[in-house]
MARPA-960164 format. One line per 5 residues: number of its first residue (from 1); their letters; for each residue x, y, z of C-alpha. Coordinates in steps of 0.25 Angstrom, whole numbers, plus 2048, in hexadecimal, padded with zeros to 3 digits. Example, Ala and Ser with C-alpha at 12.3 -4.5 7.8 and 13.67 -1.06 7.14 Angstrom:
// MARPA-960164
1	AS	831:7EE:81F; 837:7FC:81D
END
This chain:
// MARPA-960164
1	XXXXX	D93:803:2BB; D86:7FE:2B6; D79:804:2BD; D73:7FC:2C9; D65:7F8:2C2
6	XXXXX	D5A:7F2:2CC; D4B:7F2:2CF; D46:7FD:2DB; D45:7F3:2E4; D52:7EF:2E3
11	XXXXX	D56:7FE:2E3; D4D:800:2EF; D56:7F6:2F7; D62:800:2F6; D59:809:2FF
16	XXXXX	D59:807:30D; D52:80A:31A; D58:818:31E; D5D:81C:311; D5B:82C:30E
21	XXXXX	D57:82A:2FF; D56:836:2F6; D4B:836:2EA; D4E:83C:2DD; D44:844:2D5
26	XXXXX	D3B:852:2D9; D2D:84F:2DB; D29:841:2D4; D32:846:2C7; D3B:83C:2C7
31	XXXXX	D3B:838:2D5; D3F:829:2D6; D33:81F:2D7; D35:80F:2D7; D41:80D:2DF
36	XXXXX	D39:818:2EB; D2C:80E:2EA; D35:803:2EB; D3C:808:2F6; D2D:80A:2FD
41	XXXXX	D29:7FC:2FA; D36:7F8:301; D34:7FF:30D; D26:7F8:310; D2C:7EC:30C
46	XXXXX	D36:7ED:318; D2C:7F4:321; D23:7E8:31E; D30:7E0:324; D32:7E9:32F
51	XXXXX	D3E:7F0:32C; D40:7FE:32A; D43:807:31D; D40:816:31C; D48:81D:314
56	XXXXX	D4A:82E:312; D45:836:307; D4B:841:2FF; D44:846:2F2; D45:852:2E8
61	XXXXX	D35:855:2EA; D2B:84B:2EC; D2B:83E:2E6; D1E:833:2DF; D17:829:2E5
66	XXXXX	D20:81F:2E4; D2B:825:2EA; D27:82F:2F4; D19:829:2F7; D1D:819:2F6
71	XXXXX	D28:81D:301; D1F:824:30A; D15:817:309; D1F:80F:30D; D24:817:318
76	XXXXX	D32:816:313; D36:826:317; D3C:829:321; D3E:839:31E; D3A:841:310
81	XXXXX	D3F:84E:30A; D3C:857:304; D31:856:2FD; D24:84D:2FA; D16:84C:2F5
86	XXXXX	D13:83F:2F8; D07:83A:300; D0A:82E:309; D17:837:30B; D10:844:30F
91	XXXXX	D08:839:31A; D15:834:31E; D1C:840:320; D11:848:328; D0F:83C:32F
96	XXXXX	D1C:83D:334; D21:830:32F; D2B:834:325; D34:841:329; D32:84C:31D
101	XXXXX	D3A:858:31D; D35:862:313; D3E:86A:30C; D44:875:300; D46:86B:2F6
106	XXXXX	D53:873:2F1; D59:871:2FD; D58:862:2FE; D64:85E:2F5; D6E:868:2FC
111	XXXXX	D68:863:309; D6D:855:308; D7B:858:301; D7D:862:30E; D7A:856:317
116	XXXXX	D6D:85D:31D; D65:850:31B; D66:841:31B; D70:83F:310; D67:834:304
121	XXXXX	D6E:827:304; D66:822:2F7; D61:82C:2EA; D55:825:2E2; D54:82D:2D4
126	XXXXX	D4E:82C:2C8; D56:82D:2BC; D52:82C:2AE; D62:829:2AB; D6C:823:2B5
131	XXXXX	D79:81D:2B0; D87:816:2B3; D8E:824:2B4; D85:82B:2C0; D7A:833:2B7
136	XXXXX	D6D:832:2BD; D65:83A:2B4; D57:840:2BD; D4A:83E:2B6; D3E:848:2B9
141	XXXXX	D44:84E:2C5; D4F:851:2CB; D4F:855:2DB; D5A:852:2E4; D5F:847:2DA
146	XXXXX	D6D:84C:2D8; D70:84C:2EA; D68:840:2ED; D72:839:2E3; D7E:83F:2E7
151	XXXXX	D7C:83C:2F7; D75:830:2F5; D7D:823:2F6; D74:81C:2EE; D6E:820:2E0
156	XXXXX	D61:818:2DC; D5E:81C:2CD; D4F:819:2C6; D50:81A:2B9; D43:81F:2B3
161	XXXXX	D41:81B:2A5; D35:823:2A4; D3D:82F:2A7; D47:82D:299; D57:830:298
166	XXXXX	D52:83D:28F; D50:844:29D; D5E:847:29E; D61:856:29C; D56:859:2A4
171	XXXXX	D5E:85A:2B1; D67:863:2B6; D6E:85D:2C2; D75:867:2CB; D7A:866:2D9
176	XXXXX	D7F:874:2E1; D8B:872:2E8; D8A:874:2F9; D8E:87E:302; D98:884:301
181	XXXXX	D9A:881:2F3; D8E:885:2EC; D8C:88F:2E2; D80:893:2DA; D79:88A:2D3
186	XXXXX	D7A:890:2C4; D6C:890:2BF; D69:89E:2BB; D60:899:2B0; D53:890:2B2
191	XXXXX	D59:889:2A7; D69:886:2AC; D6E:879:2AB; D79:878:2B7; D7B:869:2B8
196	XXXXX	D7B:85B:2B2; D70:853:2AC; D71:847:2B7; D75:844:2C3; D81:83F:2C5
201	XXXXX	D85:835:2D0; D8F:829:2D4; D8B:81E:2CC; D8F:814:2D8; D84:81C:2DF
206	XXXXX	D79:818:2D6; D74:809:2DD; D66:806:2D5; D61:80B:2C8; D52:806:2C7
211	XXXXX	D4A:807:2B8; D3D:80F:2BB; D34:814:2B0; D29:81C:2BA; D24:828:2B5
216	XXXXX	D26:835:2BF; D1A:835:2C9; D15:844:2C6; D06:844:2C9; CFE:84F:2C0
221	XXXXX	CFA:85C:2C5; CEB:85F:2C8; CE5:867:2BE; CE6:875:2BF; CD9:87C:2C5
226	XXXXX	CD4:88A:2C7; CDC:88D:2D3; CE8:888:2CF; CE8:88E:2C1; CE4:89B:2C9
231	XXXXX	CEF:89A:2D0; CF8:898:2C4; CF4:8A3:2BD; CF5:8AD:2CA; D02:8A9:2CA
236	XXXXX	D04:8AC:2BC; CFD:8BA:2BD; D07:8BD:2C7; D13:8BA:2C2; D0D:8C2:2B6
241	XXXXX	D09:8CD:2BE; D19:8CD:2C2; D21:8CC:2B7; D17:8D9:2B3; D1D:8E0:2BC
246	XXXXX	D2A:8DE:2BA; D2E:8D4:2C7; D30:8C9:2BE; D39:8CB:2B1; D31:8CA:2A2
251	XXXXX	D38:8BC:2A0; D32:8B7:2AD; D3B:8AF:2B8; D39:8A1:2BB; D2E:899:2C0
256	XXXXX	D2F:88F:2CE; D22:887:2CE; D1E:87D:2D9; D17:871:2D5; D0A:86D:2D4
261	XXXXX	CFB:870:2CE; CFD:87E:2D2; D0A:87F:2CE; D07:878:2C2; CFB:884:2C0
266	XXXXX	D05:890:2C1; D0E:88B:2B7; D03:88A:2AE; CFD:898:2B1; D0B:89D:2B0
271	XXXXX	D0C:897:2A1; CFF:89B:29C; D02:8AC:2A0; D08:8AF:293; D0B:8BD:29B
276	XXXXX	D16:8B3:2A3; D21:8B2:299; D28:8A0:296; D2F:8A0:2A4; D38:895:2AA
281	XXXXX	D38:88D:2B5; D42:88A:2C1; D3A:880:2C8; D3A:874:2D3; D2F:869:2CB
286	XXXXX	D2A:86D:2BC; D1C:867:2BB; D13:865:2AF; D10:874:2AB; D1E:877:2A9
291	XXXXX	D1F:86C:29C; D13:874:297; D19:881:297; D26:87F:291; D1F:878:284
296	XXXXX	D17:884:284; D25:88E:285; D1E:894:293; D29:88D:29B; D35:88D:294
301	XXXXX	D40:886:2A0; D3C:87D:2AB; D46:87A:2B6; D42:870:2C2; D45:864:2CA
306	XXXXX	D3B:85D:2C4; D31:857:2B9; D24:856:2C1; D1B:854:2B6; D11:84A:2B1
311	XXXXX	D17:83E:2A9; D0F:844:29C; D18:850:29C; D26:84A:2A1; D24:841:296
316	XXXXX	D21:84D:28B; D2D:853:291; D36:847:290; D30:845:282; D35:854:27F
321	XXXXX	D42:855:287; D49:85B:27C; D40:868:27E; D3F:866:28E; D4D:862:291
326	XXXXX	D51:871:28C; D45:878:295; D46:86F:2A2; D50:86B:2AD; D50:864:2B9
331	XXXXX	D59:866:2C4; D5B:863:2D3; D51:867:2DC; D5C:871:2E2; D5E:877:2D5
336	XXXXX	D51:878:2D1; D4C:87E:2E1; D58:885:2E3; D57:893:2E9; D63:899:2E4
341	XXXXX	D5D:896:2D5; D4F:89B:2DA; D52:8A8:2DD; D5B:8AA:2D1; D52:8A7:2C8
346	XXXXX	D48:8AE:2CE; D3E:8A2:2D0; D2E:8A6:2D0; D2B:89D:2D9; D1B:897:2D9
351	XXXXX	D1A:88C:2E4; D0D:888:2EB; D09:888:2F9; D00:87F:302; CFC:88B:30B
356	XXXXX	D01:899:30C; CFC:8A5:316; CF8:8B3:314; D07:8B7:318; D0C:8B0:30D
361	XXXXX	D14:8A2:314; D12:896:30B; D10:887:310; D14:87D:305; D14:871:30C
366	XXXXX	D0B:86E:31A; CFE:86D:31A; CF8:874:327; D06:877:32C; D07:867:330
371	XXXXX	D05:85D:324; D11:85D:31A; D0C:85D:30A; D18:85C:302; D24:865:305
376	XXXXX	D28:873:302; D30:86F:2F7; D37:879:2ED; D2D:885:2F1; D37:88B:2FC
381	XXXXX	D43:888:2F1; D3D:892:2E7; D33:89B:2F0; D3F:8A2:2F9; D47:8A5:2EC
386	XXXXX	D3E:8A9:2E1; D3B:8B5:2DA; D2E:8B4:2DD; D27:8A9:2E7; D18:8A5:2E4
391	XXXXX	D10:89D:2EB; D02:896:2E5; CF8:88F:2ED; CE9:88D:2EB; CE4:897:2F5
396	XXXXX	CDB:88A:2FC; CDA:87D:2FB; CCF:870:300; CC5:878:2F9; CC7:885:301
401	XXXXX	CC9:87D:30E; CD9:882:310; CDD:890:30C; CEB:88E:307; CED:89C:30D
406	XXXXX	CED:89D:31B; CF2:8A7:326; CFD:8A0:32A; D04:893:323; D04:888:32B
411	XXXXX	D12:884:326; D1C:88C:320; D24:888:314; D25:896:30E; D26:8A2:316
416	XXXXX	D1F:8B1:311; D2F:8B5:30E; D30:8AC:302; D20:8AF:2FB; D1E:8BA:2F1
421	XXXXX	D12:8B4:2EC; D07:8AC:2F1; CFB:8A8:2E5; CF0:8A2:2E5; CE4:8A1:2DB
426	XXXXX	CDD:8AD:2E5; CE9:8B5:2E0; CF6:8BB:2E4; CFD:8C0:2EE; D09:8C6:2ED
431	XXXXX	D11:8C7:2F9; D1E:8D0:2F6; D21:8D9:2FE; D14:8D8:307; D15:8D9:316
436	XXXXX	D0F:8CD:31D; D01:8D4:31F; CFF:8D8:310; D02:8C9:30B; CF9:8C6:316
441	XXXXX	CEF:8CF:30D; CF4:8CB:300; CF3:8BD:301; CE6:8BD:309; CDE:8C7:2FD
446	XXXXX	CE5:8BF:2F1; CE7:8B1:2F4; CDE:8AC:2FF; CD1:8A4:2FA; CC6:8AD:2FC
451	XXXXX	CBF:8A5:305; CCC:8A8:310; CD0:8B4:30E; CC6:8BB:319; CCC:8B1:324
456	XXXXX	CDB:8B4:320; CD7:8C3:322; CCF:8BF:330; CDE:8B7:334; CE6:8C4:331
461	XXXXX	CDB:8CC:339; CDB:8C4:344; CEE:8C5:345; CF3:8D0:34C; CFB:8DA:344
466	XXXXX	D08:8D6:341; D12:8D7:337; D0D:8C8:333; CFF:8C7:33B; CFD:8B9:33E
471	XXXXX	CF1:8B4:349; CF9:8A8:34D; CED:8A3:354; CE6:8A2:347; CF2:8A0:33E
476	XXXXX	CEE:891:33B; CE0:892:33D; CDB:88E:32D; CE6:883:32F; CDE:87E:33C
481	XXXXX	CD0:87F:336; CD3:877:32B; CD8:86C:333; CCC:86E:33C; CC2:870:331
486	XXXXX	CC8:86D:325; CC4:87B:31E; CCE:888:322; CC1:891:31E; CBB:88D:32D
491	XXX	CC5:895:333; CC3:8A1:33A; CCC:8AC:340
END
């Protein structure tokens, strides 16, 4: 059979009002991008008319603009999972026009092969190769490509000519078997290879192929600045200071990073303390610093879901895929998250939270308790299982106005069982093996903004002793002033 060639809009047509579509990619990485705007100005067009057409979501991660954000503008969703970073969608979703479900973002695959969820009548994908045989070779990410494909009743391919054919042997596509039949998955090195280098998938499935040339719609990372290169290097003193003595072995263990600026900062830290042997990493996204320090030999394998870097560097790495295809892979998002690999690898783990409290919960993802950011992602993927679990976070934010440490979290994503660490640029607080109270102190002396430590110490004093003393009257009361006032520092207890 000849591939079925034809313009987005023409692909957009095999979309239709109710159809569950899941996207391929993991963060903007390869996520599809003229068929989902096409698909957007469709469903204005027929809103125009009077006629309905929304449509459900499934992604790896977020999405760009014109997929995730063109939809949202167009009012084209119906529901959304499970992650996203988008704008106009993050006003949709708290505006309770489109139903988002946040979600581990290793569980989603298995999720929708057990029949949890909505099953995708229609996979949109980006390939760099796609032939009459099946082979849909991904391009910068990978995410829930190889599930959406195989449930999906129809495959709409883009073929990406700015993401070349030489991108094959990048990938390495693995689906675990279900309940009861499943075994281990048999990574036992950061570096294993346990799959094919495609996916592949009924040819009859395959209804649209569209030629794109887009380049991936990774925005750059904000300059590192002084609190976030403190940050990074506390983290690197750390793990330093541990592999001294003797918790972490002399060859070091891998690296889990979460992405973003600060993320971006610790990898850099961590590269720069020649005290910190080359290390790998076992990964969800790998982001601009990590292309840097495998030239230099300070990272010597990278395994992830994704190619989250600027076009400057995915290009270098294309241009050199003989060295990179040898130091990188990408694989599902439910290889790449999966627990069971996590923990035995042995995962040092570094993720950043939105707000913690002085008893060491984490909230990733809801601003205030209430307003949804972006999702919890792979954080509770890799935090449960690792080796060791970091969180980062500037210790305030609005100029001092928030203190990202407060007495209580106003959401919980991660819970005090799961957190060794918590780091900021005031310090570090480790919190192995500490009773509620003494986190309560170590957090409060080593990682609080000067500014607030006074008033969490006035918080504790005003609780009655307990094992966990909490004043439940007071418990939100930085939350409250802020909204009030707009600056946390007004509180008083």
């Amino acid at each position: 059979m000849s591939l079925p060639f034809m313009s987005a809009a023409e692909a957009a047509q095999l979309v239709h009002n109710g159809d569950v579509v899941g996207m391929g990619g993991f963060t903007p990485a390869g996520a599809p991008k003229e068929v989902p705007t096409a698909i957007a100005h469709m469903a204005q067009a027929m809103h125009e008319r009077g006629e309905e057409f929304k449509i459900g979501i499934y992604t790896g991660a977020s999405t760009g603009d014109s997929c995730d954000g063109e939809l949202a503008r167009a009012q084209a969703i119906s529901f959304r999972s499970p992650y996203q970073s988008s704008k106009d969608m993050r006003t949709e979703l708290n505006a309770q026009h489109i139903h988002y479900f946040d979600m581990h973002l290793s569980e989603l695959a298995q999720n929708l092969r057990y029949g949890f969820l909505p099953r995708p009548t229609v996979a949109i994908v980006e390939a760099c190769i796609v032939n009459e045989r099946g082979e849909i070779v991904p391009t910068a990410g990978v995410g829930i490509i190889p599930t959406i494909c195989r449930l999906a009743d129809r495959i709409i391919v883009e073929l990406n000519e700015a993401m070349p054919p030489v991108m094959r042997g990048i990938h390495d596509i693995y689906e675990p078997a279900d309940p009861p039949m499943r075994r281990e998955i048999p990574v036992y090195h950061v570096g294993d290879r346990i799959g094919t280098d495609c996916v592949r998938v009924d040819p009859k499935k395959i209804v649209a192929v569209v030629r794109t040339n887009r380049p991936n719609e990774v925005g750059k990372f904000t300059p590192s600045d002084e609190t976030t290169e403190k940050i990074g290097a506390n983290v690197a003193q750390f793990l330093e200071n541990e592999m001294h003595a003797g918790r972490i072995p002399k060859q070091f263990l891998p690296i889990q990073s979460g992405v973003g600026n600060i993320a971006n900062a610790v990898l850099g830290a961590l590269g720069e303390n020649k005290h910190i042997p080359p290390f790998t990493m076992y990964t969800e996204v790998i982001q601009d610093s990590v292309v840097g320090l495998m030239k230099e030999g300070r990272v010597t394998f990278a395994s992830g879901c994704s190619l989250t870097i600027g076009a400057e560097l995915l290009q270098d790495i294309i241009d050199h895929m003989d060295f990179f295809r040898s130091r990188i892979v990408l694989r599902p998002q439910e290889i790449s998250n999966n627990p069971e690999v996590a923990r035995r690898l042995g995962l040092i783990t570094i993720n950043t939270a939105l707000e913690a409290d002085i008893f060491g919960n984490i909230n990733s993802t809801h601003v205030c308790g209430t307003k949804m950011m972006n999702g919890i992602g792979g954080s509770g993927d890799f935090t449960r299982n690792a080796y060791i679990s970091i969180f980062t976070t500037p210790s305030t934010a609005k100029g001092g106005a928030i203190s990202s440490i407060v007495p209580m979290v106003s959401h919980l994503d991660h819970s005090e069982h799961s957190v060794k660490v918590l780091i900021t640029e005031q310090g570090i607080a480790d919190l192995r093996g500490k009773s509620p109270i003494q986190r309560a102190h170590t957090i409060i002396d080593n990682c609080v903004a000067p500014e607030y430590k006074e008033m969490m110490r006035a918080y504790l004093a005003s609780a009655k002793t307990a094992h966990t003393p909490h004043n439940l009257s007071l418990a939100l009361a930085m939350h409250e002033e802020f909204l009030r006032s707009g600056d946390m520092r007004n509180t008083k207890f």
